[in-house]
C-alpha positions as CSV (number, residue, x, y, z in Angstrom):
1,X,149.7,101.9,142.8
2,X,151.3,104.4,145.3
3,X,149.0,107.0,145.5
4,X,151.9,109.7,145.6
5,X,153.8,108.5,142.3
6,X,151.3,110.4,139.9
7,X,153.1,113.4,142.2
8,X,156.7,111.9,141.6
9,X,156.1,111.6,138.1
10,X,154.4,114.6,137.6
11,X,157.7,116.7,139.7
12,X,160.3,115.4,137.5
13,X,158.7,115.6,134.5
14,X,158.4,119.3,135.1
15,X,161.8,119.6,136.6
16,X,163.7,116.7,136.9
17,X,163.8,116.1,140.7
18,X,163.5,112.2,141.5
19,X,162.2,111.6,144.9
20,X,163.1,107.9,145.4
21,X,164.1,105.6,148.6
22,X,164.2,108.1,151.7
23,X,163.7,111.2,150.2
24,X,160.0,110.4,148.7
25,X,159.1,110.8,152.2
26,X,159.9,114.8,151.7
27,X,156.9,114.3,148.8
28,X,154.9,112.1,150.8
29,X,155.1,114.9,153.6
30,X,154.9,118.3,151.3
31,X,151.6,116.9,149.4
32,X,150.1,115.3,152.2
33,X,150.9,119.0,154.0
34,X,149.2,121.5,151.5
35,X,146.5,119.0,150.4
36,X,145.1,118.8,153.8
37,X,145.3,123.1,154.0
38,X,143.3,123.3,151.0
39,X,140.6,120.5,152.0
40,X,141.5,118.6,149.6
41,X,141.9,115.0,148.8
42,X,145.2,113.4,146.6
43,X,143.3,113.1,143.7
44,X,141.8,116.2,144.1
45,X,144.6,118.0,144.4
46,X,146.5,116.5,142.2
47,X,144.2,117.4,139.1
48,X,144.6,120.6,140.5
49,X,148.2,120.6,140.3
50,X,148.4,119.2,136.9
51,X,145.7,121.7,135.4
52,X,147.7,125.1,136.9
53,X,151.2,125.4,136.7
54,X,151.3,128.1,139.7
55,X,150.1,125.0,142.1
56,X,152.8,123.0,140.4
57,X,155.7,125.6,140.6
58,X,154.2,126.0,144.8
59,X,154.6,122.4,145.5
60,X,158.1,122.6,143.7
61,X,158.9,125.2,145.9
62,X,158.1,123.1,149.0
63,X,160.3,120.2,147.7
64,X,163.5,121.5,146.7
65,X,166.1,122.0,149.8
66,X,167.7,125.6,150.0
67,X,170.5,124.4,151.9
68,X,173.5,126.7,151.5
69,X,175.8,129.4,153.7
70,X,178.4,132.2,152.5
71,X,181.7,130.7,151.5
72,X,180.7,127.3,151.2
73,X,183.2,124.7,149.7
74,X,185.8,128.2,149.8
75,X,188.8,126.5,148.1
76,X,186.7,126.7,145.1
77,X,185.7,129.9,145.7
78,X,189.6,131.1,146.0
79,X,190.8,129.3,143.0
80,X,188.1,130.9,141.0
81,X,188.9,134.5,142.3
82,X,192.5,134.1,142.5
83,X,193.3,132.3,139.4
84,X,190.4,131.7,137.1
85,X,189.4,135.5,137.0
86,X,193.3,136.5,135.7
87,X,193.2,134.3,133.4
88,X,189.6,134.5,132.0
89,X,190.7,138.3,131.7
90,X,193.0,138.0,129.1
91,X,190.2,136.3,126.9
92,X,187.6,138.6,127.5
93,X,188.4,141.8,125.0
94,X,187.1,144.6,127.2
95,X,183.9,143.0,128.2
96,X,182.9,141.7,131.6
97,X,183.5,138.6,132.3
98,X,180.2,136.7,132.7
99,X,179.2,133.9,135.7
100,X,176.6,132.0,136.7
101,X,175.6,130.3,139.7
102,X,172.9,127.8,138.8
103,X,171.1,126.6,142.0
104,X,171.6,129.6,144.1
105,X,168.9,129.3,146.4
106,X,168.8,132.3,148.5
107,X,171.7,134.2,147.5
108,X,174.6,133.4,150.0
109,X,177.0,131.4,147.1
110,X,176.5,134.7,144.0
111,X,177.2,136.8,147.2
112,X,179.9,135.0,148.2
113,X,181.8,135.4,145.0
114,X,181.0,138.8,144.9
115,X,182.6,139.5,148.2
116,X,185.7,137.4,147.8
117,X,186.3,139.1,144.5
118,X,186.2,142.4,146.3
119,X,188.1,141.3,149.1
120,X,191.2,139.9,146.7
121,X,190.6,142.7,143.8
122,X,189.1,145.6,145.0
123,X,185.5,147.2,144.3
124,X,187.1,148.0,140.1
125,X,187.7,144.1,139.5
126,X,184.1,144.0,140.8
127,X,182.9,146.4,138.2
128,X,184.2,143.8,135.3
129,X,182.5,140.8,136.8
130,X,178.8,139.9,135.8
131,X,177.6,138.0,138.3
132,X,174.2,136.5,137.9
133,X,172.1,133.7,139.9
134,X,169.4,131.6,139.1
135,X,166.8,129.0,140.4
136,X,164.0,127.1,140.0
137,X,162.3,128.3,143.7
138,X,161.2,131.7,142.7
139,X,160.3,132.1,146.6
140,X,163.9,131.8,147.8
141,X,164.4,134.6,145.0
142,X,162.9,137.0,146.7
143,X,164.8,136.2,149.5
144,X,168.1,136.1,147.3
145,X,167.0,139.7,146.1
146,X,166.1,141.3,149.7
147,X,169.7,140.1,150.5
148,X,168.7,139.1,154.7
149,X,170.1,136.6,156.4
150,X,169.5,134.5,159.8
151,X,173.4,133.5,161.6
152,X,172.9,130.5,160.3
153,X,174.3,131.4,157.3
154,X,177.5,132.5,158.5
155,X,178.7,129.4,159.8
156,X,181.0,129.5,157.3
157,X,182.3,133.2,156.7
158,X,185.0,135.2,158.8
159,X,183.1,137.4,161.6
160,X,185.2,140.4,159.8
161,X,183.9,139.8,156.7
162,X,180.2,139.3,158.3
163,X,180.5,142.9,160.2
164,X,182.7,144.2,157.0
165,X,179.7,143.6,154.3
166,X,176.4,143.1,156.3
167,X,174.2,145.4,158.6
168,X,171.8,144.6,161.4
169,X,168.2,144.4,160.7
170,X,165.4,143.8,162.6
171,X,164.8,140.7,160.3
172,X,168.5,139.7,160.5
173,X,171.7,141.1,158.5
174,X,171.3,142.6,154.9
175,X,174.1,142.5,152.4
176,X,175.2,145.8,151.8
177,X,174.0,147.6,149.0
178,X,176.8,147.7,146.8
179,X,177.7,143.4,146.7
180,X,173.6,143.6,146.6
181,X,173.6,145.6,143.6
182,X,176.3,143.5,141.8
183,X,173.9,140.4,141.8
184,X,171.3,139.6,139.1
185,X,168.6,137.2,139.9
186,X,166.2,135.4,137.7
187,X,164.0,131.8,137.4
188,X,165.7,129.0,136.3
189,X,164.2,125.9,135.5
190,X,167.3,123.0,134.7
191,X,164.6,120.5,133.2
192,X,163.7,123.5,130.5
193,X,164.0,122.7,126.6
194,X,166.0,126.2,126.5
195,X,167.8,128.0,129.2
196,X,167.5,131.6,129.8
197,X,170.6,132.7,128.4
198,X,172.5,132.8,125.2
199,X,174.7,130.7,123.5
200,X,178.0,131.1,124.5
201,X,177.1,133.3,127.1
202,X,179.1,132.7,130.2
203,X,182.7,132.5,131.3
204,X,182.2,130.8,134.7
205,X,179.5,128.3,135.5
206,X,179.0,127.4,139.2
207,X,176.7,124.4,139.2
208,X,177.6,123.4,142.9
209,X,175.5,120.6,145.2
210,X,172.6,120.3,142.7
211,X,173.3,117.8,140.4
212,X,173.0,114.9,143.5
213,X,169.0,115.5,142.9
214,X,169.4,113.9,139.1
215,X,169.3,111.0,137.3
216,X,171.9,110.1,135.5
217,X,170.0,110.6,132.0
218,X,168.8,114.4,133.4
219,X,172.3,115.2,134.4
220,X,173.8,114.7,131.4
221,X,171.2,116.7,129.4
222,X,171.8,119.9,132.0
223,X,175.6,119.0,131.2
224,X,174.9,119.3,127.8
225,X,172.6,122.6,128.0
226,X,175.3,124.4,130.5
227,X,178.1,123.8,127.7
228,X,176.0,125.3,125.2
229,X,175.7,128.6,127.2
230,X,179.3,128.7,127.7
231,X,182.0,130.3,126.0
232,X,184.3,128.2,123.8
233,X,186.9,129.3,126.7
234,X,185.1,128.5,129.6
235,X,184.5,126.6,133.3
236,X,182.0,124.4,135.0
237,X,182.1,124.0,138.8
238,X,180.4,121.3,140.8
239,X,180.8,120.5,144.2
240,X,183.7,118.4,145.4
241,X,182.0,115.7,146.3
242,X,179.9,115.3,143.1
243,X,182.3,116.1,140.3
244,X,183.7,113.1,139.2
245,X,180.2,112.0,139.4
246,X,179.4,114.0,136.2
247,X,182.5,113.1,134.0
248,X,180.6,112.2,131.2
249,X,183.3,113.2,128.3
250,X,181.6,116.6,127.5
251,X,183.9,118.8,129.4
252,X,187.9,118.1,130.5
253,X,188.0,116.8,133.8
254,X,191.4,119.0,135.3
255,X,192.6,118.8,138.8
256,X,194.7,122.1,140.0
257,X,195.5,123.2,143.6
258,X,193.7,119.6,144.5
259,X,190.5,121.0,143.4
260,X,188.6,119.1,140.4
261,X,186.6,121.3,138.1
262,X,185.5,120.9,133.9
263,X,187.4,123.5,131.4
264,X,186.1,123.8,127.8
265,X,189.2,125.8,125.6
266,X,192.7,125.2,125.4
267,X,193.5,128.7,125.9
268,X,192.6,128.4,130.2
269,X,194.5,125.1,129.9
270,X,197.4,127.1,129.1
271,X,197.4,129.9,131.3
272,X,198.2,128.5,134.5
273,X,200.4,131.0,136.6
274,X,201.4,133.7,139.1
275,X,197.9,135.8,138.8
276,X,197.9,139.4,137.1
277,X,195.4,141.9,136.8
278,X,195.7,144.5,134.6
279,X,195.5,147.0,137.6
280,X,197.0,147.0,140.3
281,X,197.1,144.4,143.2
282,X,196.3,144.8,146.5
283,X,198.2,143.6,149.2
284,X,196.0,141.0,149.8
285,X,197.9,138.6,147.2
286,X,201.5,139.6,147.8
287,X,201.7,136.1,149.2
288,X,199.7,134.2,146.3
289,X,200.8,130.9,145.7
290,X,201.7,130.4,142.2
291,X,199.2,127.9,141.0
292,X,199.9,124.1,140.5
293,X,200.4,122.1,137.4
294,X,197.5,121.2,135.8
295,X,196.4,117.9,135.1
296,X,194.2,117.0,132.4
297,X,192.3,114.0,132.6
298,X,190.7,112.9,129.1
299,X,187.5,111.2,130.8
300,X,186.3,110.4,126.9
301,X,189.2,108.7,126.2
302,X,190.3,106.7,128.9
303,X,188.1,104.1,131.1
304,X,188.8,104.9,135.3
305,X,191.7,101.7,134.9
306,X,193.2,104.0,132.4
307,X,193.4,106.7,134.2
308,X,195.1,105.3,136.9
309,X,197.7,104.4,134.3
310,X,198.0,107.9,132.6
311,X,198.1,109.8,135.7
312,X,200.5,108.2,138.0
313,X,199.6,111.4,140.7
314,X,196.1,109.5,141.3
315,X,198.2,106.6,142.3
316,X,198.0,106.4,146.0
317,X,201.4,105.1,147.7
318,X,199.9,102.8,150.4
319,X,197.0,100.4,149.5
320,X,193.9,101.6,149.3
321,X,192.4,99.8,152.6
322,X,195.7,101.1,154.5
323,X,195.5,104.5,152.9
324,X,191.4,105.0,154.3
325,X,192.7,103.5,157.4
326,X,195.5,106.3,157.3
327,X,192.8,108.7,156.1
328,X,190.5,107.8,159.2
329,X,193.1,109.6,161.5
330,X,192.8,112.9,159.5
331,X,189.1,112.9,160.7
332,X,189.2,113.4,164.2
333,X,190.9,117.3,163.0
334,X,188.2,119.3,161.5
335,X,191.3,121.5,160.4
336,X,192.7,118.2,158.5
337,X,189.1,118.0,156.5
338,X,190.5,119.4,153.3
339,X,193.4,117.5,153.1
340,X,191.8,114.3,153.7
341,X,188.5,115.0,151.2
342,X,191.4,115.8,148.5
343,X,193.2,111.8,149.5
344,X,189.7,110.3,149.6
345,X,188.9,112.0,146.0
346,X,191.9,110.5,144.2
347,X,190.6,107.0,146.0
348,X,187.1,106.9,144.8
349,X,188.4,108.1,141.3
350,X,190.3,104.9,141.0
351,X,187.8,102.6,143.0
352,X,184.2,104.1,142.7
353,X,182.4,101.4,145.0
354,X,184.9,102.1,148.0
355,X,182.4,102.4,150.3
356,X,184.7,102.9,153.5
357,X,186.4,106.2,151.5
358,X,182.4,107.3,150.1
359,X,181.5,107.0,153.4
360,X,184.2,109.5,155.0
361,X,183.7,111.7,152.9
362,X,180.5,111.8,153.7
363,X,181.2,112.0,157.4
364,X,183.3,115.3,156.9
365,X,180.1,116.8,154.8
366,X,178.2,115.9,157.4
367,X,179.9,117.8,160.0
368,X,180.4,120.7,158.0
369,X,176.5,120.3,158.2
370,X,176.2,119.7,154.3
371,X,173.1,117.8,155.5
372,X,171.9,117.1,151.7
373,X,175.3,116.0,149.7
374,X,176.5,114.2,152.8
375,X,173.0,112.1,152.8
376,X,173.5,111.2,149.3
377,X,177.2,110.1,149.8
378,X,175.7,107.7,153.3
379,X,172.9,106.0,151.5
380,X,175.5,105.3,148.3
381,X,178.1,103.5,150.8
382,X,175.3,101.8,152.3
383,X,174.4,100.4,148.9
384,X,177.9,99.0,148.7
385,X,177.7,97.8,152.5
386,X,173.8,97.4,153.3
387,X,174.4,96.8,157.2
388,X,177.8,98.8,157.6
389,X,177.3,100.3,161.4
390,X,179.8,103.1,160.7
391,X,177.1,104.3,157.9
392,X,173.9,103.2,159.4
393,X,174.6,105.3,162.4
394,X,176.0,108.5,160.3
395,X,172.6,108.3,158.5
396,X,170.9,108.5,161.9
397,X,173.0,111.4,163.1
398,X,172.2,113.3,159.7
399,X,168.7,112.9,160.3
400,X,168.8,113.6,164.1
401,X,171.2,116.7,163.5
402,X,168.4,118.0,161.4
403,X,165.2,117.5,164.2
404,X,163.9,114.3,161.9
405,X,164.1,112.0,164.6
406,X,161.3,109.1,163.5
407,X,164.1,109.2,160.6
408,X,167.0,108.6,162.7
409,X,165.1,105.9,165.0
410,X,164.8,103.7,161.8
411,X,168.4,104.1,161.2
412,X,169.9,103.5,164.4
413,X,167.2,100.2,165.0
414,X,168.9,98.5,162.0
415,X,172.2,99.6,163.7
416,X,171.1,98.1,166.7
417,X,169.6,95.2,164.4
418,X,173.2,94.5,162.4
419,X,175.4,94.4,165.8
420,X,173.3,94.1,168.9
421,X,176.5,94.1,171.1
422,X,176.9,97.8,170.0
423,X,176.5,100.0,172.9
424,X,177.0,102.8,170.8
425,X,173.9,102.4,168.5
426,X,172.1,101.2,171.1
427,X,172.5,105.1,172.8
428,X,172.0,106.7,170.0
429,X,168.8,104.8,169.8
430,X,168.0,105.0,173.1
431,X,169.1,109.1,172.9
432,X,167.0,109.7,169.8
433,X,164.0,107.7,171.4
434,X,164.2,110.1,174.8
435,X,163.7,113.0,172.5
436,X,160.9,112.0,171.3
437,X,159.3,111.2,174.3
438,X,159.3,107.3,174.1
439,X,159.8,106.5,177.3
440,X,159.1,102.9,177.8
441,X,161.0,102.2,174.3
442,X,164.0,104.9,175.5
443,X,164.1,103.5,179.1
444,X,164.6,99.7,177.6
445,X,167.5,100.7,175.2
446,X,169.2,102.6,178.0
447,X,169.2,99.4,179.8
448,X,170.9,97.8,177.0
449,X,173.8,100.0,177.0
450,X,173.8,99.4,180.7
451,X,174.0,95.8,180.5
452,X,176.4,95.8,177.8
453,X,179.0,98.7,179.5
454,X,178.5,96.8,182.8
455,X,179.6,93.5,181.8
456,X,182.7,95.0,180.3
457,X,183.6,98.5,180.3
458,X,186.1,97.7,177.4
459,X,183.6,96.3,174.8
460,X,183.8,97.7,171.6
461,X,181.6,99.8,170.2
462,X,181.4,98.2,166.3
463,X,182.8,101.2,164.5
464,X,185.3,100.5,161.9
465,X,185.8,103.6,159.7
466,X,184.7,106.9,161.2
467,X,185.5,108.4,164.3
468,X,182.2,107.8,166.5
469,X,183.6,106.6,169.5
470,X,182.3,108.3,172.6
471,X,184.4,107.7,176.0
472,X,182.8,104.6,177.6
473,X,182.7,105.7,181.3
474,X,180.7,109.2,180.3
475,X,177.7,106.9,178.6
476,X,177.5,104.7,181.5
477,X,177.0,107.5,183.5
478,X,174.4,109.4,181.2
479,X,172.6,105.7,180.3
480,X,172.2,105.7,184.5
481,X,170.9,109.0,185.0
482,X,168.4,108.8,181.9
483,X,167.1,106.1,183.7
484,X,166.8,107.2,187.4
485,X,164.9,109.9,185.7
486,X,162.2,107.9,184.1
487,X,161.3,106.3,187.7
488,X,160.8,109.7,188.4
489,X,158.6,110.8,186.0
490,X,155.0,110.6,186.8
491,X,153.7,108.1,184.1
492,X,151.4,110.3,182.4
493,X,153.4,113.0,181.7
494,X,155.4,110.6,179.1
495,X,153.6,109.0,175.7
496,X,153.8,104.8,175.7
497,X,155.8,103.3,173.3
């Protein structure tokens, strides 16, 4: 038996987190890690873990990935703010209107929505919001509490918003004290028998980039769980790339504004409109777009063929191979990734097993450095297509973008292994390799690409769906200089192969 799977077994039993294909290697690594710190062997430590739930909740916290950055995903964050809250208000009767953000790591997606309502509303609509966040790391709590962040979080947010609501520390930038202050945080287990809240509680459930670590089983029961803390008017937000994922009939799936989300209540269903607050606006929204038509799509009712059927705007106009081919233009823009997420959605909703349209939207995830979700979204095309290049090398570059080279090495070999004319996964092989000081293996897959690119400048490089190509003339020249510098390099000062 795998010596790690009374570990595997042990995690999601506790709190639901499945560790299967490449991401067991993340438990393989974090037990291996604080076994060997506290001189222990597996077995040893594992009775340990069992017998004390602090060790248990420790090595939890080394498993889970607090990937997140203000304003992440910040259509949903607008649609919320701009029209959700009006809405919601008129339901309310004089109490704040209550929202959750399950999953919130270290703060930066509660935050966010405390900003952006402030920023839309002013510091009194802020006043009438509860905001509160929870997770299962209570380490990244503490974090989420201090309110201190590295840049890296800001990838996302507007430099005047960053200078606006955060001051320099020696530790980074703190939130400022009043969005800080408007921010409950608490422990939150999703695998619980009962979560820490009452019935009927919330208004606004943000569940957002967590639900891709879940069986299928698991995520329905949190589905379940989260409606029963929700208002009988109320809203459940996943992220874009996972919600038609969890259409399981519990909730009504609705598209508005091209942004999918779950509604339980009528009453929201019917509210859609110009936004207004019972005070007044500032200027911010003189321009609001008056929100879309609403489409409701009955997910327990109708079977995805249905669907297609009933609502003729999931219908695409072109074919869907010539509509992805279409879409594959859109993703050389970074400004186009929006649109072309919102056409890829309204594909995979009609064809789940597209694995060309899984896999760009994967790609854009990926370069919005969604490291996680756009993972997920790879290895499922890749289950469709086993030895698609276009995938096999986007999982390299998700593991190489985040320092996990021997990761990225496997993946570009079977690239290499699937189309061994492809000079383009042959150098991001041979690239990958140099960094981790392989030389004799880097040195012979620069030669490759040599040998290929020499022969004929105009060979192509094997990629079909995403935009990978690199220009031909600028790797010839790097795959020649990476390898006048190895004959330069005294032999010991580089490991062997």
């Amino acid at each position: 038996m795998n010596r790690f799977q009374p570990f595997k077994r042990l995690v999601e039993e506790y709190c639901g987190l499945e560790f299967n294909g490449i991401a067991e290697q993340r438990l393989h690594k974090a037990v291996s890690k604080i076994s060997a710190a506290l001189g222990l062997s597996l077995a040893e430590y594992f009775a340990k873990v069992e017998k004390n739930p602090v060790e248990l909740t420790e090595l939890v916290n080394q498993l889970t990935v607090n990937e997140t950055y203000f304003y992440r995903e910040p259509a949903q964050i607008m649609l919320f703010v701009q029209t959700f809250l009006p809405r919601l208000q008129k339901l309310v009767n004089n109490r704040p209107i209550r929202v959750l953000s399950v999953g919130c790591s270290s703060g930066e997606e509660p935050y966010s929505l405390a900003i952006a309502i402030q920023e839309t509303w002013g510091k009194a609509m802020l006043q009438q919001v509860q905001i509160d966040g929870g997770d299962l790391d209570e380490n990244v709590l503490v974090k989420a509490r201090a309110g201190i962040y590295s840049p890296f979080s800001f990838r996302a947010l507007d430099e005047g918003l960053r200078k606006k609501y955060f001051q320099a520390t020696r530790n980074g930038y703190q939130i400022n004290a009043d969005i800080r202050q408007a921010v409950q945080f608490f422990p939150f287990n999703l695998k619980a028998e009962r979560y820490p809240a009452e019935d009927n509680y919330y208004d606004v459930v943000f569940f957002r980039n967590v639900s891709i670590y879940f069986n299928l089983a698991t995520r329905k029961d949190i589905q379940h769980k989260l409606q029963k803390m929700m208002q009988p008017n109320a809203i459940l937000l996943l992220g874009s790339s996972e919600t038609l994922g969890n259409d399981f009939g519990i909730l009504e799936l609705v598209e508005e504004q091209g942004q999918y989300y779950f509604v339980q209540g009528a009453e929201l269903l019917q509210q859609a409109g110009t936004p207004q607050l019972s005070h007044d606006k500032p200027h911010v929204l003189e321009n609001t777009v008056i929100s879309a038509p609403v489409n409701v799509l009955s997910p327990a009712k109708l079977s995805v063929a249905d669907t297609a059927k009933a609502a003729p705007q999931l219908q695409p106009v072109l074919t869907h191979e010539a509509a992805v081919q279409k879409i594959k233009e859109l993703l050389h823009d970074s400004s186009q990734y929006q649109q072309a997420l919102i056409k890829l959605e309204k594909i995979i909703v009609q064809e789940p097993d597209n694995a060309p349209a899984i896999l760009m939207k994967g790609w854009i995830l990926l370069n919005q450095k969604e490291f996680s979700q756009a993972q997920k979204l790879i290895e499922q095309a890749l289950e469709f297509r086993p030895w698609c290049l276009d995938a096999l090398i986007a999982l390299g570059l998700c593991h190489k973008w985040q320092s996990e080279f021997d990761m990225a090495v496997q993946s570009f070999k079977k690239a290499c292994y699937t189309n061994p004319e492809s000079w383009l996964a042959h150098y991001h092989l041979a690239d990958t390799l140099k960094q981790l000081n392989d030389k004799v293996a880097a040195q012979q897959t620069f030669q490759t690409v040599r040998r290929i690119l020499s022969n004929n400048t105009s060979a192509h490089s094997g990629s079909e769906w995403l935009p990978l190509e690199l220009p031909v003339k600028d790797v010839l020249f790097l795959a020649e200089r990476h390898l006048l510098n190895f004959k330069k390099q005294p032999e010991h000062s580089v490991s062997g192969a």
